[in-house]
C-alpha positions as CSV (number, residue, x, y, z in Angstrom):
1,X,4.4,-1.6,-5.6
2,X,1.3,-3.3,-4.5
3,X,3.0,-5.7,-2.0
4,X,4.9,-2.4,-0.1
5,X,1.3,-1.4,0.1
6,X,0.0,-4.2,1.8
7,X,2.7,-5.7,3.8
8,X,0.0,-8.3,4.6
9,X,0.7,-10.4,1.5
10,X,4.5,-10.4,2.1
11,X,4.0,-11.0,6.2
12,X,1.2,-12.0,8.0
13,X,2.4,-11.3,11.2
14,X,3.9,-7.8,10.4
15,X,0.6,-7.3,8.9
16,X,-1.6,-8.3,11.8
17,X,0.7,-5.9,14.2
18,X,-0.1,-3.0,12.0
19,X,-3.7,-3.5,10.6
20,X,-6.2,-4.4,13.7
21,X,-9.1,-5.4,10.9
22,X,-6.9,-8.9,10.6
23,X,-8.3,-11.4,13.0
24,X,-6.4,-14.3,13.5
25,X,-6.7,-16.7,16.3
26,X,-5.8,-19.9,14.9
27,X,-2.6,-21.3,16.9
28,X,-1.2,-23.1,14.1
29,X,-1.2,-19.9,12.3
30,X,0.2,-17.7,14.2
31,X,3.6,-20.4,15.2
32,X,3.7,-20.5,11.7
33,X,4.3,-16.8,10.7
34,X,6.2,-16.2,13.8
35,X,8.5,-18.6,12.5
36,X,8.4,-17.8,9.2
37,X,9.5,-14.0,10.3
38,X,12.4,-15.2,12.3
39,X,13.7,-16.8,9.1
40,X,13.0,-14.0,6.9
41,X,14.8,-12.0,9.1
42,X,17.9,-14.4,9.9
43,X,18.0,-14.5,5.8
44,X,17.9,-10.8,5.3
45,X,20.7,-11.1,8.0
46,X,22.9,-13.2,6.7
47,X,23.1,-11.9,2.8
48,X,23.8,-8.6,4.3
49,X,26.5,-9.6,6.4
50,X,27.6,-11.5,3.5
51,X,26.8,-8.8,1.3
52,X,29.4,-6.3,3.5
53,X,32.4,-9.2,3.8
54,X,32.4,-9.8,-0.4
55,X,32.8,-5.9,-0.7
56,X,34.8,-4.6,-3.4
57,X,35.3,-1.6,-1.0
58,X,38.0,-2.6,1.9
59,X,37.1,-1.5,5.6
């Protein structure tokens, strides 16, 4: 419950978009979260497509 609270600890970069108090400027940093959001998201991606093609429900 505490991490859908502060979606800082779960996402950096989601959290710095959100909450302005979260200074960042270090480059390294912010490639890094950037990055690792892109793959969050691509993994989210593919285990719900994969999710919706192992169905037990036909479409």
């Amino acid at each position: 419950i505490s991490m859908g609270a502060n979606i800082t600890i779960l996402n950096p970069f989601i959290g710095k978009l959100i909450n302005d108090k979260i200074f960042s400027n270090d480059p390294l940093f912010i490639y890094l979260t950037f990055a690792y959001t892109i793959l969050i998201f691509l993994v989210l991606f593919s285990l719900q497509k994969t999710a919706r093609k192992n169905s037990i429900v036909p479409s």
